[in-house]
LUMGU-702959 format. One line per field, with one value per atom (N, C-alpha, C): x, z, y; atom name; residue in one letter. Coordinates in steps of 0.2 Angstrom, whole numbers, m for minus. Last residue first. Layout:
! residues N
xx: X,...
zz: Z,...
yy: Y,...
name: CA,...
resn: A,...
! end
This chain:
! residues 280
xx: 143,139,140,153,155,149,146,152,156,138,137,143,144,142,139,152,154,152,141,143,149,137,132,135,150,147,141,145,153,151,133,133,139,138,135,133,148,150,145,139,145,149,129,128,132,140,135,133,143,146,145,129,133,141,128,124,127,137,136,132,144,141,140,153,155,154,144,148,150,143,137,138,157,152,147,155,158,153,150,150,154,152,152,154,139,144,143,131,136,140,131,126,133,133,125,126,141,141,139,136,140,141,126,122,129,134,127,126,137,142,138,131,132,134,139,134,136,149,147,140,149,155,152,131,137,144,128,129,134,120,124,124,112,112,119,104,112,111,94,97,105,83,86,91,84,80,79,95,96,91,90,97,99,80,78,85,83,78,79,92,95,89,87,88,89,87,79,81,101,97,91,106,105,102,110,115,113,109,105,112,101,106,105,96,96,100,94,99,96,89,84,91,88,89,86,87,93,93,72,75,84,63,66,72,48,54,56,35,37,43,31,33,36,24,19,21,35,30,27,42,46,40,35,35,38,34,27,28,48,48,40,49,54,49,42,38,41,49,41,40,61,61,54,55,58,57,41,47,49,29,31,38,27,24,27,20,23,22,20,18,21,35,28,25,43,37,33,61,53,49,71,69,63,85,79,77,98,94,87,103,107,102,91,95,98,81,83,87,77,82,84,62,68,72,51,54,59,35,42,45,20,23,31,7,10,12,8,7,10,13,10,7,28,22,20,37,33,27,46,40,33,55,48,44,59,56,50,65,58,54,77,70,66,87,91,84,81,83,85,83,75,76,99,94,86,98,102,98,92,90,92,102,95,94,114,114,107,107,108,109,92,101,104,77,81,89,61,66,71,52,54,61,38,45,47,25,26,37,14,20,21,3,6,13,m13,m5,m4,m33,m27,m16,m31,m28,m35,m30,m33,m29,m21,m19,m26,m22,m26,m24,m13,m19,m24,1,m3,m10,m6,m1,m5,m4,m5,m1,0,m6,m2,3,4,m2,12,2,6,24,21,15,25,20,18,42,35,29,59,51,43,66,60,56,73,77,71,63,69,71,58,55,58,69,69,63,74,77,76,61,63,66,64,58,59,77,78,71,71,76,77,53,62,67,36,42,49,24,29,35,19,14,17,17,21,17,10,7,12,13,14,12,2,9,9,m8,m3,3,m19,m15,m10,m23,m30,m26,m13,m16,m21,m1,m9,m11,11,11,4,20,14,11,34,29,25,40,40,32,56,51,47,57,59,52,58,61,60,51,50,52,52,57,55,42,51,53,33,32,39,32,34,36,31,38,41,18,24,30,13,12,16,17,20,18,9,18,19,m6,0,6,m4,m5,m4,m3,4,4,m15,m10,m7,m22,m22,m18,m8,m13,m14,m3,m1,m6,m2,m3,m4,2,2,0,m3,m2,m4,m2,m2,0,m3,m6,m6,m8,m5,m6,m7,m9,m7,m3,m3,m8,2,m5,m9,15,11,3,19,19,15,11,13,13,19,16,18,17,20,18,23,16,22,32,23,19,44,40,35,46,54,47,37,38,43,39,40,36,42,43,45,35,40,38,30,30,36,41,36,36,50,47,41,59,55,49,71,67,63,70,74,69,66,71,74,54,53,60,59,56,56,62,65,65,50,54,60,45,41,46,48,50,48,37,46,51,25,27,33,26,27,26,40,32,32,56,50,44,62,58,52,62,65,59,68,64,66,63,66,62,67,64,68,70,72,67,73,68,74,82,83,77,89,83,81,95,99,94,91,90,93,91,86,85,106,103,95,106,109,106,100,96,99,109,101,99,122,121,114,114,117,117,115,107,107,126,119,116,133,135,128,124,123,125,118,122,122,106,107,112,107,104,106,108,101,102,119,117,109,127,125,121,119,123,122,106,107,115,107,108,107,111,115,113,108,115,117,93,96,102,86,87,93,91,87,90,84,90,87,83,81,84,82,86,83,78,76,78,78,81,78,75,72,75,88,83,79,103,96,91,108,110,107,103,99,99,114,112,106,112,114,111
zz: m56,m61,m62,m50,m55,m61,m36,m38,m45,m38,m38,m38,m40,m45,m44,m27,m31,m39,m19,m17,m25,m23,m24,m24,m20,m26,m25,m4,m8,m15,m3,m2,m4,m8,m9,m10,2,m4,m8,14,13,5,10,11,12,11,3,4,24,19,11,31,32,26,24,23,23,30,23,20,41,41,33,37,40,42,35,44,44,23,26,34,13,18,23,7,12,12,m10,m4,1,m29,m21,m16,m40,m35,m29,m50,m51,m45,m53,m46,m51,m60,m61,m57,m52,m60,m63,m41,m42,m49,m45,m43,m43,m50,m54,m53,m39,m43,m49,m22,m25,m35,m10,m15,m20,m1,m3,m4,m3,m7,m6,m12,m3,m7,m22,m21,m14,m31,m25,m23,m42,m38,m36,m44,m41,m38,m50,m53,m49,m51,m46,m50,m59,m61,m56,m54,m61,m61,m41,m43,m49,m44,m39,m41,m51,m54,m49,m39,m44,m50,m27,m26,m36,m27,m28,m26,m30,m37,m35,m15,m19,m25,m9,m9,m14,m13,m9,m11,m14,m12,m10,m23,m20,m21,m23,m21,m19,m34,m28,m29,m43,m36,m31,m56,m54,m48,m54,m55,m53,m43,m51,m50,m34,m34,m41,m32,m37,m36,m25,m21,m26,m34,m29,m25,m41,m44,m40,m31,m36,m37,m31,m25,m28,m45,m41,m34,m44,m49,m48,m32,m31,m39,m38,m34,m31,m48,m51,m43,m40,m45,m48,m31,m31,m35,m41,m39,m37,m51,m44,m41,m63,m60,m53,m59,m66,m62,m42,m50,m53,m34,m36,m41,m28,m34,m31,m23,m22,m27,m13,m20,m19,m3,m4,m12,1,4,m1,m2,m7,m3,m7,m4,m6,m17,m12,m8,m32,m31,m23,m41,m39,m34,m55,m49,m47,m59,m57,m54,m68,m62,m63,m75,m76,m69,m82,m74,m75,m88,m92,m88,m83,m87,m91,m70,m73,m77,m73,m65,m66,m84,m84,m77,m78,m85,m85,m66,m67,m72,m66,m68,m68,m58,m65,m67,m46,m50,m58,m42,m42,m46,m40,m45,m46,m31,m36,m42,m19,m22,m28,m16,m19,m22,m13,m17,m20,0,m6,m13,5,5,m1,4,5,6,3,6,8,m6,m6,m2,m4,m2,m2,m14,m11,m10,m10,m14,m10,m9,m12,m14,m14,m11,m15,m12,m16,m12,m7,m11,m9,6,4,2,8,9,6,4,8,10,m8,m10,m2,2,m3,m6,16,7,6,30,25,18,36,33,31,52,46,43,53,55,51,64,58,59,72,75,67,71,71,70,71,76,75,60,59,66,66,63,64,66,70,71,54,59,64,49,46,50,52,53,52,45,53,56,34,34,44,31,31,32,38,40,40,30,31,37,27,31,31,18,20,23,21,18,17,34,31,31,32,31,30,38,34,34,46,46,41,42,42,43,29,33,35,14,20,26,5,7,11,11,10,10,8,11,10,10,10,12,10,12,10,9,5,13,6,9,7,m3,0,3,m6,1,2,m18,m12,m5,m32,m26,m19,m41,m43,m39,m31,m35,m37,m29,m21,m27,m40,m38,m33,m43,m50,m45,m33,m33,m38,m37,m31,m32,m48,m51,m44,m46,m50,m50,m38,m33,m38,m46,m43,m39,m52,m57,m54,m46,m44,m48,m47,m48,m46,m32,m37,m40,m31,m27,m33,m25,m32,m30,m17,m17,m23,m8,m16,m14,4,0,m7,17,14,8,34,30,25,46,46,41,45,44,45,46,50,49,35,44,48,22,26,32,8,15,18,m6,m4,4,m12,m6,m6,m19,m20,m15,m15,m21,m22,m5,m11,m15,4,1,m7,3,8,2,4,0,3,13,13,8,13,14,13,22,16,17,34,34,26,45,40,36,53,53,46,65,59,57,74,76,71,67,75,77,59,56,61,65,64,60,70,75,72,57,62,65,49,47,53,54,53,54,50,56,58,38,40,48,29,30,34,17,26,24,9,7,12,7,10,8,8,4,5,19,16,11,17,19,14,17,17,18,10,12,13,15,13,14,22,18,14,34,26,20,40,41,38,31,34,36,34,28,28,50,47,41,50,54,51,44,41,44,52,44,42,63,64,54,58,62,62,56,50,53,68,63,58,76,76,71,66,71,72,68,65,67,68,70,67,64,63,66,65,70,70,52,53,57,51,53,53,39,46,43,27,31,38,19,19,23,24,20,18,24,26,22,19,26,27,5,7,14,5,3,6,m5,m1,m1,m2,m3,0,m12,m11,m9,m12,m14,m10,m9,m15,m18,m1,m2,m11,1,0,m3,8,0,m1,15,13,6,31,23,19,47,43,36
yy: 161,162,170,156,156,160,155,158,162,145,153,157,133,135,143,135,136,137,132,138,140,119,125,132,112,112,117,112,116,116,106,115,118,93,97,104,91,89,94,90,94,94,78,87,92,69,71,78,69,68,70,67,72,74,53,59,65,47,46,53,41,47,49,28,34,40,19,17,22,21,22,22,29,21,23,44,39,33,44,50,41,49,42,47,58,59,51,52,59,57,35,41,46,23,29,35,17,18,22,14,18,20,6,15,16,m5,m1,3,m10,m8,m3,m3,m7,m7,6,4,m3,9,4,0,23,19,11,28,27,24,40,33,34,52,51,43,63,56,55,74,74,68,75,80,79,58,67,70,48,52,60,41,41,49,35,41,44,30,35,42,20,23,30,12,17,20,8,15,16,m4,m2,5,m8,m7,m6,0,m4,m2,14,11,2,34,26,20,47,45,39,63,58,51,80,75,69,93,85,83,101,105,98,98,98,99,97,89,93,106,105,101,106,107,103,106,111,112,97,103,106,88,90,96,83,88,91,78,83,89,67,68,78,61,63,68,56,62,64,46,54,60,38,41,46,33,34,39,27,35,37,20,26,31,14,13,18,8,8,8,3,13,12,m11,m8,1,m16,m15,m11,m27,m21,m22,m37,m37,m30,m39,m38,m37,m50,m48,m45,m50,m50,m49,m51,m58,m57,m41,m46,m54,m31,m33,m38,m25,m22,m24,m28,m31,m23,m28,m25,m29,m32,m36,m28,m26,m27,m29,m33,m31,m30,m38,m29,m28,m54,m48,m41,m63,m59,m54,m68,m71,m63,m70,m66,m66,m82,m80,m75,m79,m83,m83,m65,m65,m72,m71,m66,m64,m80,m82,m77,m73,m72,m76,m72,m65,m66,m85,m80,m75,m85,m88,m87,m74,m74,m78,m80,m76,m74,m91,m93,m85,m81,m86,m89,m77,m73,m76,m85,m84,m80,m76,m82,m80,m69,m69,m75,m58,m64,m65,m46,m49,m56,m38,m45,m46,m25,m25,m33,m19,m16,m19,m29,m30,m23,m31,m29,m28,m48,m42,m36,m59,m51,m48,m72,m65,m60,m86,m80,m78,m88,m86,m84,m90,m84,m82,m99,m100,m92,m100,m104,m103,m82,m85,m93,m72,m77,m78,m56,m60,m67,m47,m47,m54,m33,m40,m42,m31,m30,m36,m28,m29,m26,m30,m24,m22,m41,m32,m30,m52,m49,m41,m52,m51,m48,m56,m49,m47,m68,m63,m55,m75,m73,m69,m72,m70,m69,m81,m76,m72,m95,m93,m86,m94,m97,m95,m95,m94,m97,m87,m92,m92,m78,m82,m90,m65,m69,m75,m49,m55,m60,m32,m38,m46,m19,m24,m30,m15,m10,m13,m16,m18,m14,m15,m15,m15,m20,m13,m9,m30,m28,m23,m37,m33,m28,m54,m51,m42,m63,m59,m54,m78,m75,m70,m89,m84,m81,m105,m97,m93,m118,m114,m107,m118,m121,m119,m112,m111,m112,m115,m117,m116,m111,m118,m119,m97,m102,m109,m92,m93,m97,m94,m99,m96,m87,m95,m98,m75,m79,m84,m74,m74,m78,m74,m81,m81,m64,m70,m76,m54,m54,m61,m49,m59,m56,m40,m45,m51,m28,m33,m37,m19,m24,m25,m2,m6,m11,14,10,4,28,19,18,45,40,35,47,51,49,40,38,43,47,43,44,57,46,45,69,66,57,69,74,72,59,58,61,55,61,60,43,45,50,34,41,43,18,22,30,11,11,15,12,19,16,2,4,7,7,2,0,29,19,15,44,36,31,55,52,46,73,67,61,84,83,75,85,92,91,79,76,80,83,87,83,65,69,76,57,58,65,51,56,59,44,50,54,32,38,43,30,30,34,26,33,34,13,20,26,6,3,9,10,10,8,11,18,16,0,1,9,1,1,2,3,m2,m3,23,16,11,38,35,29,53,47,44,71,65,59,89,83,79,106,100,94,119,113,109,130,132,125,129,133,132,120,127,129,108,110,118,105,105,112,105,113,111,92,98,105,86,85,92,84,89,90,80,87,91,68,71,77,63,65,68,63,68,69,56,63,66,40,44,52,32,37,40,13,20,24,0,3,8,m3,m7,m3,1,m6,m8,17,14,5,24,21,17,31,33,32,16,22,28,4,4,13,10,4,6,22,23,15,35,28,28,53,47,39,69,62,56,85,78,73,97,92,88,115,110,103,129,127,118,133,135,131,131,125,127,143,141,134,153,149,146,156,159,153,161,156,157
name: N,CA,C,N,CA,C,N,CA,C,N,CA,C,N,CA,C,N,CA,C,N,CA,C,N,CA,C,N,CA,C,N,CA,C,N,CA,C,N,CA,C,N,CA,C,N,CA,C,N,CA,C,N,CA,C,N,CA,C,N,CA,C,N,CA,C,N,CA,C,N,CA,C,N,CA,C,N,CA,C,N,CA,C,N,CA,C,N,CA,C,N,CA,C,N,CA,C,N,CA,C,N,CA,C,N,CA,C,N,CA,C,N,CA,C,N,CA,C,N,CA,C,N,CA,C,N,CA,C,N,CA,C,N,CA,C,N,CA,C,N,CA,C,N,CA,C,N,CA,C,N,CA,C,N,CA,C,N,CA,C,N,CA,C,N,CA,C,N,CA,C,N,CA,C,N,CA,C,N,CA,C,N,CA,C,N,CA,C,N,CA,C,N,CA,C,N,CA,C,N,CA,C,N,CA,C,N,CA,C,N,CA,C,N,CA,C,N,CA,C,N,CA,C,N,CA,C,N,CA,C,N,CA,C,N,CA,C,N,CA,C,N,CA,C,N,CA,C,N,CA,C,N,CA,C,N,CA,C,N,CA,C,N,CA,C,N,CA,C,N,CA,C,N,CA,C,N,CA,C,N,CA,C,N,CA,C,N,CA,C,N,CA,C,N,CA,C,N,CA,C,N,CA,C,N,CA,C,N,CA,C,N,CA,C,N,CA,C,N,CA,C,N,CA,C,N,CA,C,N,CA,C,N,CA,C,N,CA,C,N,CA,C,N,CA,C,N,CA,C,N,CA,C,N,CA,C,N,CA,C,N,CA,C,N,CA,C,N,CA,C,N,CA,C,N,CA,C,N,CA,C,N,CA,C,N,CA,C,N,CA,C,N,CA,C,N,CA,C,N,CA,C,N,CA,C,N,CA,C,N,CA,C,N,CA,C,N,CA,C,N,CA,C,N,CA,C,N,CA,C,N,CA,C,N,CA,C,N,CA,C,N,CA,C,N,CA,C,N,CA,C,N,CA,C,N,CA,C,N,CA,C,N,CA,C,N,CA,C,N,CA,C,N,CA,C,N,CA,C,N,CA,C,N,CA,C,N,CA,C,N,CA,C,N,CA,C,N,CA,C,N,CA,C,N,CA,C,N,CA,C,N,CA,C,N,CA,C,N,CA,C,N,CA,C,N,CA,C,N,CA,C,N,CA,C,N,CA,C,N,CA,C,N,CA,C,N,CA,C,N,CA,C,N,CA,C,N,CA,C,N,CA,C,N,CA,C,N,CA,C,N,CA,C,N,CA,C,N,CA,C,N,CA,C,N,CA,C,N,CA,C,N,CA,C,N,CA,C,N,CA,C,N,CA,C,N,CA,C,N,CA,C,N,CA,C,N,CA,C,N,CA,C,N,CA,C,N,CA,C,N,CA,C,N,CA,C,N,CA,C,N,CA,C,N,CA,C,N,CA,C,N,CA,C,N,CA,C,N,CA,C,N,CA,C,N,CA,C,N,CA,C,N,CA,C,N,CA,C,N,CA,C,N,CA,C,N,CA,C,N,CA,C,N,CA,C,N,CA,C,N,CA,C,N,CA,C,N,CA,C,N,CA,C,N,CA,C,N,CA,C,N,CA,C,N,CA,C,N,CA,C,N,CA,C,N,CA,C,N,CA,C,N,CA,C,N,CA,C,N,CA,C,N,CA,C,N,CA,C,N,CA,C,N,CA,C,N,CA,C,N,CA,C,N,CA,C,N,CA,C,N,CA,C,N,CA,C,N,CA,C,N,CA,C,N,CA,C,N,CA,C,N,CA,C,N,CA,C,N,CA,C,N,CA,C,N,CA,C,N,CA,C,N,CA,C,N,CA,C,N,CA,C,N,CA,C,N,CA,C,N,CA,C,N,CA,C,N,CA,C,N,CA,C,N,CA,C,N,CA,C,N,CA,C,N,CA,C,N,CA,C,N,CA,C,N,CA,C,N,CA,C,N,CA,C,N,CA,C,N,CA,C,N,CA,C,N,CA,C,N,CA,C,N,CA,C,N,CA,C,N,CA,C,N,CA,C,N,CA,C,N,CA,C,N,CA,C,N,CA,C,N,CA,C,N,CA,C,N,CA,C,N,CA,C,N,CA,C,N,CA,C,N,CA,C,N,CA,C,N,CA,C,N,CA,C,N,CA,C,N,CA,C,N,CA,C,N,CA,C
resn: X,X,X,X,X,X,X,X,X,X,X,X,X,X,X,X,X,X,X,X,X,X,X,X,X,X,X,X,X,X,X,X,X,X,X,X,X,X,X,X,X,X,X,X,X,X,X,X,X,X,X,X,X,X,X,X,X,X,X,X,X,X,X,X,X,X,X,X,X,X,X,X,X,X,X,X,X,X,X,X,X,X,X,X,X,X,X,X,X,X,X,X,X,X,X,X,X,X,X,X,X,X,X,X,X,X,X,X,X,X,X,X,X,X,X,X,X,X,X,X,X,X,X,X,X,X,X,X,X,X,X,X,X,X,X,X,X,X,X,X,X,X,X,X,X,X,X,X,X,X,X,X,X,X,X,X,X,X,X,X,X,X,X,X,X,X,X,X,X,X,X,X,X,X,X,X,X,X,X,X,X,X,X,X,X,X,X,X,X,X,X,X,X,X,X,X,X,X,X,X,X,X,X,X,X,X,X,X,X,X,X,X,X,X,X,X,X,X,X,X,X,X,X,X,X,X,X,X,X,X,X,X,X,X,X,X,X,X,X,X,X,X,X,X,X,X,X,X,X,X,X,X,X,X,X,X,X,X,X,X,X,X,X,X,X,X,X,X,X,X,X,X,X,X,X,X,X,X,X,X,X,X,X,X,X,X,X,X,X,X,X,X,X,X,X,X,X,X,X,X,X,X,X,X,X,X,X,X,X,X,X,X,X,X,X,X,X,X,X,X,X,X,X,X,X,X,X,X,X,X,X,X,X,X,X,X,X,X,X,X,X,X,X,X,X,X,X,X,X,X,X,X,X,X,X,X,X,X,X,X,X,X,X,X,X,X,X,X,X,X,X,X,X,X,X,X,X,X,X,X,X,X,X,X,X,X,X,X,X,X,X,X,X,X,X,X,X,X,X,X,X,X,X,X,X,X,X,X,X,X,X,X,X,X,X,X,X,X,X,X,X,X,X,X,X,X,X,X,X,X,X,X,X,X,X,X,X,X,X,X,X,X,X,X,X,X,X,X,X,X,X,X,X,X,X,X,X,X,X,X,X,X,X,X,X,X,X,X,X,X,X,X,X,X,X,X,X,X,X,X,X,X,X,X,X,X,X,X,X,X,X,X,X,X,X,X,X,X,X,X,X,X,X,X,X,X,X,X,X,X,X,X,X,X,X,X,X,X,X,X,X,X,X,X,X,X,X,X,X,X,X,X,X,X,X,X,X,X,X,X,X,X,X,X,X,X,X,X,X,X,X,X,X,X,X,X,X,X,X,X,X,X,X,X,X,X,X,X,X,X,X,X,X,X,X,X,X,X,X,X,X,X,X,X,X,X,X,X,X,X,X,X,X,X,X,X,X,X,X,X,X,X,X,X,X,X,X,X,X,X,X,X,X,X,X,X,X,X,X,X,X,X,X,X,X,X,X,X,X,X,X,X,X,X,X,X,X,X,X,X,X,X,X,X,X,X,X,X,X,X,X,X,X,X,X,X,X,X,X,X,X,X,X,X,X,X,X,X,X,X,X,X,X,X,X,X,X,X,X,X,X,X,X,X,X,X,X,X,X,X,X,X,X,X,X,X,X,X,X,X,X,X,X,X,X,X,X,X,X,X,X,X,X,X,X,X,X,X,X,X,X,X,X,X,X,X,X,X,X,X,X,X,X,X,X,X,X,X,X,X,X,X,X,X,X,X,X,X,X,X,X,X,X,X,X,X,X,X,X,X,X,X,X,X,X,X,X,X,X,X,X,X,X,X,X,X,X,X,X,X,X,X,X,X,X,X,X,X,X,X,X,X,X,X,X,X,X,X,X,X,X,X,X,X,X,X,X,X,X,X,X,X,X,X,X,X,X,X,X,X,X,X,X,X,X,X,X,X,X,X,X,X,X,X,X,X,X,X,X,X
! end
């Protein structure tokens, strides 16, 4: 097999684009990942997951450099179960939550610590339940946000899409004077990192550290907490049901996520590589 990869990077998000709706991985991606890989390819993920959400299918993939979890505040090496970079929030991210439970009394919200391996839910809803549910993980409670132990890597807020909508369209005034980010990972969720903290901040650290070159990274995702991610790879990729933003942004729309999205992209790819050798 030839090693038209060689020197190349792909990284892609795991919800909405390279798990199926029912959370798994189908074979076709497992199979395009594995030939990616042996035609001289790096790969790993980049997801809002924690690293115990994320193992199960790290275990399933050739995961061969570390990987980007909490939508780009943590850089993580499997092969080592620890963390290799953590950006992690100021402390005035405990006034932004508390100005945001105060205008949005129903909403969820969770806690994610950097002393800690599973999440702290500081206030509970409906959709912080359900996400207990999907993630299975023994998430901890607390009373209210201020006891949680900082320092945070990152705080999730979780409501109806509809409420989150309006939390999205207030961050300016939530925000204040905190050297923090909001992102937008789901149409239930909303997230706070800190400033420097994003996919793309932690795809161009991840770039550097393997001395791989911005045009030779494919990365590929499906919400606004991938598009820093796709704008700053050298071949940003959107699923077709991205969202209207990363489609707008990514160089190339690959299949819907239900159709094997990955395998779809890396074929699309290695034909675009072979052709720019072609021509050269």
């Amino acid at each position: 097999m030839d090693r038209i990869f060689e020197g190349c990077l792909l990284v892609t998000d795991m919800d909405g684009t390279l798990l199926d709706r029912d959370k798994k991985i189908s074979p076709e991606n497992r199979e395009a990942i594995a030939r990616f890989v042996a035609q001289g390819g790096l790969f790993t993920i980049a997801t809002g997951r924690i690293a115990a959400s994320a193992r199960s299918y790290v275990e399933q993939l050739p995961v061969g450099v570390p990987a980007i979890l909490y939508n780009g505040a943590v850089i993580y090496d499997f092969d080592r179960n620890e963390r290799t970079w953590t950006r992690a929030l100021p402390e005035s991210a405990l006034e932004v939550v508390e100005r945001t439970v105060r205008r949005f009394p129903g909403i969820g919200v969770e806690i994610y610590e950097a002393a800690k391996e599973y999440p702290t839910i500081a206030q509970e809803n409906e959709m912080t339940a359900q996400h207990q549910q999907i993630e299975s993980m023994p998430f901890q409670k607390a009373d209210r946000p201020g006891l949680v132990a900082q320092p945070w890597i990152k705080v999730l807020f979780a409501w109806e899409p509809a409420r989150i909508d309006e939390v999205a369209a207030a961050v300016e005034e939530l925000t204040g004077n905190a050297d923090v980010l909001w992102v937008r990972s789901d149409d239930k969720y909303i997230e706070l990192l800190s400033t420097g903290a994003s996919k793309g901040h932690a795809l161009e650290r991840l770039m550097q550290q393997l001395g791989i070159s911005r045009d030779c990274c494919l990365a590929m995702g499906d919400h606004l907490n991938d598009l820093e991610m796709i704008r700053r790879a050298g071949v940003g990729v959107a699923v077709a049901n991205a969202h209207p933003e990363l489609l707008g942004a990514a160089v190339h729309c690959c299949k819907h996520h239900q159709d094997h999205a990955v395998a779809d992209a890396i074929a699309w790819w290695e034909a675009r590589r072979r052709s720019e050798i072609r021509t050269q």
